[in-house]
Every structure is written in structure tokens, then in C-alpha cells.
C-alpha positions in Angstrom: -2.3 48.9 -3.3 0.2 49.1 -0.6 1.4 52.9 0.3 3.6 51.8 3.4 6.6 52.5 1.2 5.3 55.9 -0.7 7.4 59.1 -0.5 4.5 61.6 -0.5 5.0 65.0 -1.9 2.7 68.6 -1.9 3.2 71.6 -4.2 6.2 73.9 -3.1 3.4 76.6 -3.2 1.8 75.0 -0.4 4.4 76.2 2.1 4.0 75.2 5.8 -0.1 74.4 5.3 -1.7 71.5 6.7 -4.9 71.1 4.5 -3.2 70.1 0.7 -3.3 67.2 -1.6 -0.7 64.9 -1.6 0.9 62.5 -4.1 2.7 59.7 -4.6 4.4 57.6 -7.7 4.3 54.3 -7.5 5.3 51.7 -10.2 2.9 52.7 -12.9 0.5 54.8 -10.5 -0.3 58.0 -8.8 -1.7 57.9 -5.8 -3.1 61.4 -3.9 -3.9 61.9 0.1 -5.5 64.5 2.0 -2.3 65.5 4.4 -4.7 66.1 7.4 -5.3 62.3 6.8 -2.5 60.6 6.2 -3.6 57.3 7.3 -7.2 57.9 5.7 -7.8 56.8 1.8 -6.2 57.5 -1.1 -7.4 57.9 -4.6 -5.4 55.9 -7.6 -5.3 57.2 -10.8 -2.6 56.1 -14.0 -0.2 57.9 -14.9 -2.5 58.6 -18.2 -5.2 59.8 -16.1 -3.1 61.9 -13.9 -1.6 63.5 -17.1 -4.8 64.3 -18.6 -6.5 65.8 -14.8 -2.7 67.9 -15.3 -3.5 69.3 -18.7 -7.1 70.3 -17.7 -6.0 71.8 -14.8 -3.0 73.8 -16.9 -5.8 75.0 -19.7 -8.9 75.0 -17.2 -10.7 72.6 -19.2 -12.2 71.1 -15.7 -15.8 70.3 -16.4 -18.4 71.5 -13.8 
């Protein structure tokens, strides 16, 4: 997938910090960074996945 193009975003909450997740939508995808690695790898998820991480975050459903 070619991120050249993406207009990455972080949480408003994470202010002027360096070490956050990232994302990006593109097309039909969501694609999420490491900001102290920009160039590194990203992780590509569908917009179905990414809603359903969302809600599991929003209810803490996360699975350990």
C-alpha cells in the first residue's frame, strides 16, 4: 500500500508528545504509525476492523 500521499493524524490529547500512534485513511483503509518512526511500518486494518478495535477500546472489551 502506498502511504507517500497519507495525511497522518494523533489524538488532540496527545499534545506536543513524540511517542503516539498515528493514523491514516485511505480509500477503504486505516493505516496506523508509530510517530517516532515515521518512515518505519505501518499496520492496515479495514475500516470494519478499525471500528470494532474503536468499540472495544470505548467499552474496554480488549481481551488480554
Amino acid at each position: 500500500m502506498d502511504l507517500s500521499n497519507a495525511r497522518w493524524r494523533k489524538s488532540s490529547y496527545s499534545g506536543s508528545a513524540s511517542d503516539c500512534v498515528e493514523v491514516a485513511f485511505v480509500g477503504d483503509e486505516v493505516a496506523t504509525r508509530d510517530s517516532k518512526d515515521p518512515n518505519g511500518p505501518a499496520l492496515v486494518f479495514t475500516r470494519a476492523e478499525w471500528a470494532t478495535f474503536l468499540t472495544a477500546l470505548r467499552t474496554d472489551h480488549l481481551d488480554t
